[in-house]
KOLVEX-868685 format. One record per residue (C-alpha): x, y, z; residue number from 1. Coordinates in steps of 0.02 Angstrom, whole numbers. Each point is the difference from the previous one (the first is absolute). Example, Ala and Ser with C-alpha at 12.3 -4.5 7.8 and 13.67 -1.06 7.14 Angstrom:
@east=615, north=-225, up=390, n=1
@east=69, north=172, up=-33, n=2
This chain:
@east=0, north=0, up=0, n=1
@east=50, north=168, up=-47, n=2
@east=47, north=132, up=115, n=3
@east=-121, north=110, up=-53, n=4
@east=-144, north=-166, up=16, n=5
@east=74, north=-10, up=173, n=6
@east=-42, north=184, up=16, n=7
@east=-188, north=-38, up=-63, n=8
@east=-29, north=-116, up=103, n=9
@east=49, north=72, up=152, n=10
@east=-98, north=142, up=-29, n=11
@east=-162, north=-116, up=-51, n=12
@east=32, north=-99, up=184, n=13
@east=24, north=181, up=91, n=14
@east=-165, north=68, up=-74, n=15
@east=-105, north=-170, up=31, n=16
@east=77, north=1, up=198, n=17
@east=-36, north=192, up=14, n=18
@east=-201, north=-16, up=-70, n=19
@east=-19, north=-140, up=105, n=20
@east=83, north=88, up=153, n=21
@east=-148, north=136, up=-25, n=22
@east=-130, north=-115, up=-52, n=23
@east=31, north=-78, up=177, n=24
@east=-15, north=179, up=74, n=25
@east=-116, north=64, up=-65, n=26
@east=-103, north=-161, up=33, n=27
@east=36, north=1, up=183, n=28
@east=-47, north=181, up=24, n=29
@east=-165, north=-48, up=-105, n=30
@east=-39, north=-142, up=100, n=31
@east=20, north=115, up=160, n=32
@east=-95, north=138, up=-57, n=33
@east=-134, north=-114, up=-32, n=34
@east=12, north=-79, up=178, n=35
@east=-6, north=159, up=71, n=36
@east=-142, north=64, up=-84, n=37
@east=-111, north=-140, up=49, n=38
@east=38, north=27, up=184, n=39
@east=-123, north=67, up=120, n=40
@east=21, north=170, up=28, n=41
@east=57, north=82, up=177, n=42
@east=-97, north=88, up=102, n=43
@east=38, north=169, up=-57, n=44
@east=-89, north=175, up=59, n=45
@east=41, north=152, up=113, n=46
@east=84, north=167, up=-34, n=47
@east=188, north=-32, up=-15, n=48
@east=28, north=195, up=76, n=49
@east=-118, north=-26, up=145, n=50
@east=99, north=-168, up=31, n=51
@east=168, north=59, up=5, n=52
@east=-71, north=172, up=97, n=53
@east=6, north=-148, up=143, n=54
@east=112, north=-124, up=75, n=55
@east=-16, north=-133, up=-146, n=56
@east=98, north=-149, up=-80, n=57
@east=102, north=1, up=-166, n=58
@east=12, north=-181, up=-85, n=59
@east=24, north=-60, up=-151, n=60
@east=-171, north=-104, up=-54, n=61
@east=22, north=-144, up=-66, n=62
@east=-180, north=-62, up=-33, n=63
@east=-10, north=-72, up=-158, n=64
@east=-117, north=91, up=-133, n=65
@east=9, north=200, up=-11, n=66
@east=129, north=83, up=106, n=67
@east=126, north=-138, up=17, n=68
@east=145, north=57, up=50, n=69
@east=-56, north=185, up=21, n=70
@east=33, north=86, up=155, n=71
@east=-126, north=7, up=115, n=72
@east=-61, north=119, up=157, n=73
@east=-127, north=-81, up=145, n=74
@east=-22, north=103, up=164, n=75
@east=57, north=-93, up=139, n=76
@east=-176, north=7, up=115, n=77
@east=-67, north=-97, up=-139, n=78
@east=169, north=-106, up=-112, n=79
@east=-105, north=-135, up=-45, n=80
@east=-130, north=108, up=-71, n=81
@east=-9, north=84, up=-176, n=82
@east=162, north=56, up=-71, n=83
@east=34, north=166, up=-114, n=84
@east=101, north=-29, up=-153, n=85
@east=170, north=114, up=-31, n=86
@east=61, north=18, up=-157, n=87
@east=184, north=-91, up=17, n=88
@east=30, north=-157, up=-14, n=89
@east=139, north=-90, up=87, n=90
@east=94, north=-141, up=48, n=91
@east=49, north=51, up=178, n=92
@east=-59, north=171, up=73, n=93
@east=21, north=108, up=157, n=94
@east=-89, north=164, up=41, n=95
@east=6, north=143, up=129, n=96
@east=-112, north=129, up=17, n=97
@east=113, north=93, up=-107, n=98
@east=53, north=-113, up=-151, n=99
@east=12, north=-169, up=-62, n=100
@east=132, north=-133, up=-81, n=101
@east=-38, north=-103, up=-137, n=102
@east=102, north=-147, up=-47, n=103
@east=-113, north=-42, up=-165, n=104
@east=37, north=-140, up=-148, n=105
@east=-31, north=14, up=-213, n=106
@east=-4, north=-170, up=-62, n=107
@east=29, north=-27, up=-160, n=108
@east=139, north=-112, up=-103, n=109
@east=101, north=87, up=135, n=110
@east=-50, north=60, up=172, n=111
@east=70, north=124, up=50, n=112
@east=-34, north=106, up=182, n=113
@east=5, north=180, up=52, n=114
@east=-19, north=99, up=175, n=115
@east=-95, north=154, up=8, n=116
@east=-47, north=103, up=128, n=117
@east=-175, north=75, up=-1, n=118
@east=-91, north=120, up=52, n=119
@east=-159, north=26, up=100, n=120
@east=-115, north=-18, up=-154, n=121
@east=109, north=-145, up=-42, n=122
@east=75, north=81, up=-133, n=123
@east=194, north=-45, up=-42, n=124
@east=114, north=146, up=68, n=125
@east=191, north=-74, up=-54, n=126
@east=48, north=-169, up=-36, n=127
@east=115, north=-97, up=145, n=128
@east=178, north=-106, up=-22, n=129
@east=-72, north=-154, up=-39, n=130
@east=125, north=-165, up=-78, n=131
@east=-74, north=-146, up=19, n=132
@east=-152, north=-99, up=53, n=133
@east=-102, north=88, up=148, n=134
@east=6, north=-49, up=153, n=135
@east=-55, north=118, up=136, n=136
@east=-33, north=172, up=13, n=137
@east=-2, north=117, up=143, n=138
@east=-39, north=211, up=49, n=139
@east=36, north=68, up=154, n=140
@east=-128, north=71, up=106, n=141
@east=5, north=177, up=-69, n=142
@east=-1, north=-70, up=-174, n=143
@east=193, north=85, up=-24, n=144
@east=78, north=-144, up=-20, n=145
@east=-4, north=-185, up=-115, n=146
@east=70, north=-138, up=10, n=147
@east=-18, north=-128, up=-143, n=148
@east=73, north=-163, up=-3, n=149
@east=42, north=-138, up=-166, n=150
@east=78, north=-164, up=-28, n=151
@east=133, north=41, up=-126, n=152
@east=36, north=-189, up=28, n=153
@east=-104, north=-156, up=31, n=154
@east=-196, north=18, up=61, n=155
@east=-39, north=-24, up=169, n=156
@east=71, north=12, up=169, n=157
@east=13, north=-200, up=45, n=158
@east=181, north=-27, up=-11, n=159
@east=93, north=188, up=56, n=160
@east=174, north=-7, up=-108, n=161
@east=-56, north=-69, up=-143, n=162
@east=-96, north=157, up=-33, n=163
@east=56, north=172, up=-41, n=164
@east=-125, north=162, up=43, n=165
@east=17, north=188, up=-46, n=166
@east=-83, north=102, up=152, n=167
@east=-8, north=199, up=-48, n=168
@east=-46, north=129, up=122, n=169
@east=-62, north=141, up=-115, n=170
@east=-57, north=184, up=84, n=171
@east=-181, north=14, up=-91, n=172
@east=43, north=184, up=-69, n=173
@east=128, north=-78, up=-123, n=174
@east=152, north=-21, up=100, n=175
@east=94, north=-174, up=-14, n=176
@east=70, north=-53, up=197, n=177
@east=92, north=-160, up=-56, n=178
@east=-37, north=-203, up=-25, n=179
@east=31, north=-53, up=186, n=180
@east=99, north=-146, up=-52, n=181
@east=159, north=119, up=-12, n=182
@east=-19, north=69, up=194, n=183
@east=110, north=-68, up=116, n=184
@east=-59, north=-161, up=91, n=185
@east=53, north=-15, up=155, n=186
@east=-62, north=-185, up=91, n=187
@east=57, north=-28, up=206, n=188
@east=133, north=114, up=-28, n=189
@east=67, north=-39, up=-170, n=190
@east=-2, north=76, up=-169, n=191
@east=-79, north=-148, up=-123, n=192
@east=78, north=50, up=-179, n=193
@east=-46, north=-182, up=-55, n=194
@east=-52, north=-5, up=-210, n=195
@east=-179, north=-62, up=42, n=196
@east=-43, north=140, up=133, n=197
@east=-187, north=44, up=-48, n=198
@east=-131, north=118, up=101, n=199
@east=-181, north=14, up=-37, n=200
@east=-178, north=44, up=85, n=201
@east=33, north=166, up=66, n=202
@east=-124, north=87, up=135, n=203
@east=29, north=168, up=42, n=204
@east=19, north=77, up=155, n=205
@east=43, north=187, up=-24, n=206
@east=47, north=103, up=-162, n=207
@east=200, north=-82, up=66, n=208
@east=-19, north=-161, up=81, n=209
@east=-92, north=-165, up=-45, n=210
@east=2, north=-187, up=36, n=211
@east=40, north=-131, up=-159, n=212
@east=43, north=-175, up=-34, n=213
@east=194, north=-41, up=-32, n=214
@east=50, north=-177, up=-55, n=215
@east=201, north=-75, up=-1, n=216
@east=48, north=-189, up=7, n=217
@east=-198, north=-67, up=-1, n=218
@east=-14, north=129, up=156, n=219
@east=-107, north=124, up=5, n=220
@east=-23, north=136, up=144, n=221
@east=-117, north=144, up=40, n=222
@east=116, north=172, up=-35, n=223
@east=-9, north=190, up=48, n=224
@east=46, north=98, up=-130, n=225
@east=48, north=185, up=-4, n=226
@east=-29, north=86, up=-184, n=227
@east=131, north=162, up=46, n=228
@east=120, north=-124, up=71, n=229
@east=-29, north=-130, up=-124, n=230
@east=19, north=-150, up=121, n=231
@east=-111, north=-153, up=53, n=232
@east=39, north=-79, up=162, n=233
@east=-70, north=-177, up=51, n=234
@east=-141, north=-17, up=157, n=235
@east=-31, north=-182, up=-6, n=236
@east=2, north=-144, up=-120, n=237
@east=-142, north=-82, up=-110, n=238
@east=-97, north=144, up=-18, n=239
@east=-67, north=30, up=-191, n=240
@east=-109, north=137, up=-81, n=241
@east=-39, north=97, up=182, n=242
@east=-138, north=119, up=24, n=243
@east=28, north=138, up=133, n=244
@east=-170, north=19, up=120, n=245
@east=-91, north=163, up=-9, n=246
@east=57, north=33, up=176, n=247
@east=176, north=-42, up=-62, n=248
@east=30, north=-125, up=138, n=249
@east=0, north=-151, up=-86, n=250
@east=43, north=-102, up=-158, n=251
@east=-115, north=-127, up=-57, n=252
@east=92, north=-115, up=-151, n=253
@east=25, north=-158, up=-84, n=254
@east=108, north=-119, up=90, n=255
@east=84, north=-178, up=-70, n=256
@east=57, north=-83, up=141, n=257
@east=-5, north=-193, up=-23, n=258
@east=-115, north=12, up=-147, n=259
@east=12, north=-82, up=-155, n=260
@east=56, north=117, up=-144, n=261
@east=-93, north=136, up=-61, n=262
@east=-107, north=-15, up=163, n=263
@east=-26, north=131, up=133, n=264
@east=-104, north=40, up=168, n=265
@east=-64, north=164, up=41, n=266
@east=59, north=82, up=156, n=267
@east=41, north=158, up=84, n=268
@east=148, north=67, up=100, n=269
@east=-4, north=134, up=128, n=270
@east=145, north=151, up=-9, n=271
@east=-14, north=21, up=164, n=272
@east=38, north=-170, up=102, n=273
@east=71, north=-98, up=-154, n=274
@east=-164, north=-110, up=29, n=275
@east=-84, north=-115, up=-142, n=276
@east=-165, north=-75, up=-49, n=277
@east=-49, north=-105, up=-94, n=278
@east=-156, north=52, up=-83, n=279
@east=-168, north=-132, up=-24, n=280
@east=13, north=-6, up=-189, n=281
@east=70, north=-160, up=-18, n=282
@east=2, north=3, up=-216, n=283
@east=159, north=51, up=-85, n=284
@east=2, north=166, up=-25, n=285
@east=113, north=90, up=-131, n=286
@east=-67, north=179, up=3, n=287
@east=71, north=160, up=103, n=288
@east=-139, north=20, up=118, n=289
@east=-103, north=152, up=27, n=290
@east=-57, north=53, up=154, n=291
@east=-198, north=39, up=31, n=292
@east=35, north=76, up=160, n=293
@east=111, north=-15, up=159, n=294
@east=-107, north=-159, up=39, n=295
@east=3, north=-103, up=-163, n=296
@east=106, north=-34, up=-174, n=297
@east=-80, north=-30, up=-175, n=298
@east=82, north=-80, up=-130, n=299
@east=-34, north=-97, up=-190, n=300
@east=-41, north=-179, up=6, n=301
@east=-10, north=-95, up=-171, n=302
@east=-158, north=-107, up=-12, n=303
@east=52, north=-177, up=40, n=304
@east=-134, north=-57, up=-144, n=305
@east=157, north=-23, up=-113, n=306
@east=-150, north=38, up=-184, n=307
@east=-21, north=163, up=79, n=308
@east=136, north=159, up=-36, n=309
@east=-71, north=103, up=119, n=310
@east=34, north=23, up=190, n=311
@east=-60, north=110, up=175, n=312
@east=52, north=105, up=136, n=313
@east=12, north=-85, up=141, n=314
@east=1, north=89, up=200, n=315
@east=69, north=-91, up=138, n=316
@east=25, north=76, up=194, n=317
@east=169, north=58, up=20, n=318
@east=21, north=-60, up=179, n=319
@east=7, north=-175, up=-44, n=320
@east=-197, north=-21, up=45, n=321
@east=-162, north=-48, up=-105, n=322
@east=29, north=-64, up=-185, n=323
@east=4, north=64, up=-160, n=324
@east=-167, north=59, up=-93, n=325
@east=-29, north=67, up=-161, n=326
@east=1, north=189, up=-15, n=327
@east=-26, north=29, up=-192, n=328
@east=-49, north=-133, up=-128, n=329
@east=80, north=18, up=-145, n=330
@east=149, north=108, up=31, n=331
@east=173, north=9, up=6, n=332
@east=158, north=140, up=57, n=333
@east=-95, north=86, up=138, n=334
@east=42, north=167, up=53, n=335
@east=-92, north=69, up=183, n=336
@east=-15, north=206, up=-47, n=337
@east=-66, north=92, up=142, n=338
């Protein structure tokens, strides 16, 4: 065969692979459309200004049928009532009273992500730094602050070093603070310069300080970090994704322990005495919890139906008490704005 028919050919293989590549696509996103416009709708109603004019709950819906993965505002005296539609849609999202994050998804041949930060008509202000799949996102109370986390490297959080994240700290009006990763780590006494050093799931504490996950060795430990002094220094070990208490007093987190990979329990540790507990959840949990109040975390659950793609947000006492109920069908990536 001729160069040139070895040319032809190629090409002829090339252009059968590539149609068939977005004949698979563009099947799949057919197929889902179709799913999701067969679904029952969600109960939908209420004035999204009159809900968000009150302490209320931002989620991301994800009730099959129209809405599905929208954003979505209930009021907390009624969350498993009607919700209001927003206009974004996202894969992860966080609000304050002030703003919002958006970590949202365009699937096509090639997905490809993006961060924004919006505003309170949920309208995009500025994009964010944003390489890699999304992972968590996070604002500070006074909305001055993001943090959005990606795996650069590998897809979940079951096996820490054989995963690489990218955690950015970002002021909202535009100005860049750094990828955490690159501040000095400093764990019971030591600086850790190891290659597969990785920090994620930051909750802020101040418009300086916050709390974050840092992982060396299969270790991982809950850190203070200091943005002007660009340092994180470790608290205690198996702590992942924390989530500082309204009343700043505690921690509430995913911990390993003896666990099986890519398996975690809830609990909560206490700045104070140094004091853990264990929370009544007893599921696996891989979600940065939220808390509802100073008395109880919420967090996503998948649905364990394994046919079904959607999941809930799930409340469970923070004192180690009661057991977990459902707070919101249908919902995902809770934020408590008050």
């Amino acid at each position: 065969m001729s160069p040139k028919a070895r040319l032809a050919l190629l090409a002829a293989i090339l252009a059968v692979t590539l149609a068939g590549s977005v004949g698979y696509v563009w099947n799949v996103r057919r197929d889902q459309a179709a799913t999701l416009a067969a679904a029952p709708a969600v109960s939908a109603g209420g004035d999204l200004g009159a809900m968000r004019s009150q302490p209320h709950l931002v989620f991301r819906s994800t009730a099959l049928g129209q809405g599905y993965g929208q954003v979505a505002v209930v009021p907390l005296s009624a969350p498993a009532g009607p919700r209001a539609f927003t206009s974004a849609s996202c894969e992860r999202v966080y609000a304050t009273a002030a703003d919002a994050i958006c970590l949202s998804a365009d699937r096509g041949l090639v997905t490809t992500y993006k961060a924004q930060l919006l505003d309170t008509a949920w309208a995009p202000m500025r994009d964010l730094p944003l390489t890699g799949l999304p992972s968590r996102a996070r604002l500070s109370r006074d909305g001055s602050l993001a943090a959005t986390t990606t795996f650069v490297f590998g897809d979940s959080y079951a096996n820490p070093g054989q995963f690489s994240t990218r955690t950015v700290v970002t002021r909202t009006d535009g100005e860049v603070v750094g990828d955490i990763e690159k501040f000095e780590l400093v764990v019971d006494g030591k600086v850790i310069t190891a290659a597969d050093k990785n920090l994620w799931g930051v909750t802020f504490l101040d418009d300086d300080r916050f709390y974050a996950t840092a992982a060396s060795g299969g270790k991982t430990w809950l850190v203070d970090g200091n943005l002007s002094q660009r340092r994180v220094t470790s608290v205690r070990g198996d702590v992942e994704c924390p989530s500082l208490s309204p009343d700043l007093t505690r921690v509430a987190f995913k911990k390993h322990g003896d666990l099986p990979a890519g398996k975690w329990r809830l609990a909560v540790y206490d700045l104070r005495n140094g004091r853990e507990t264990v929370l009544a959840e007893t599921r696996s949990v891989d979600d940065q919890v939220e808390w509802l109040d100073d008395a109880t975390v919420i967090y996503g659950l998948p649905r364990e139906d394994q046919t079904s793609a959607s999941s809930d947000v799930w409340a469970v006492p923070a004192d180690g008490t009661g057991e977990p109920k459902v707070l919101v069908s249908d919902a995902w990536s809770p934020a408590v704005v008050r």
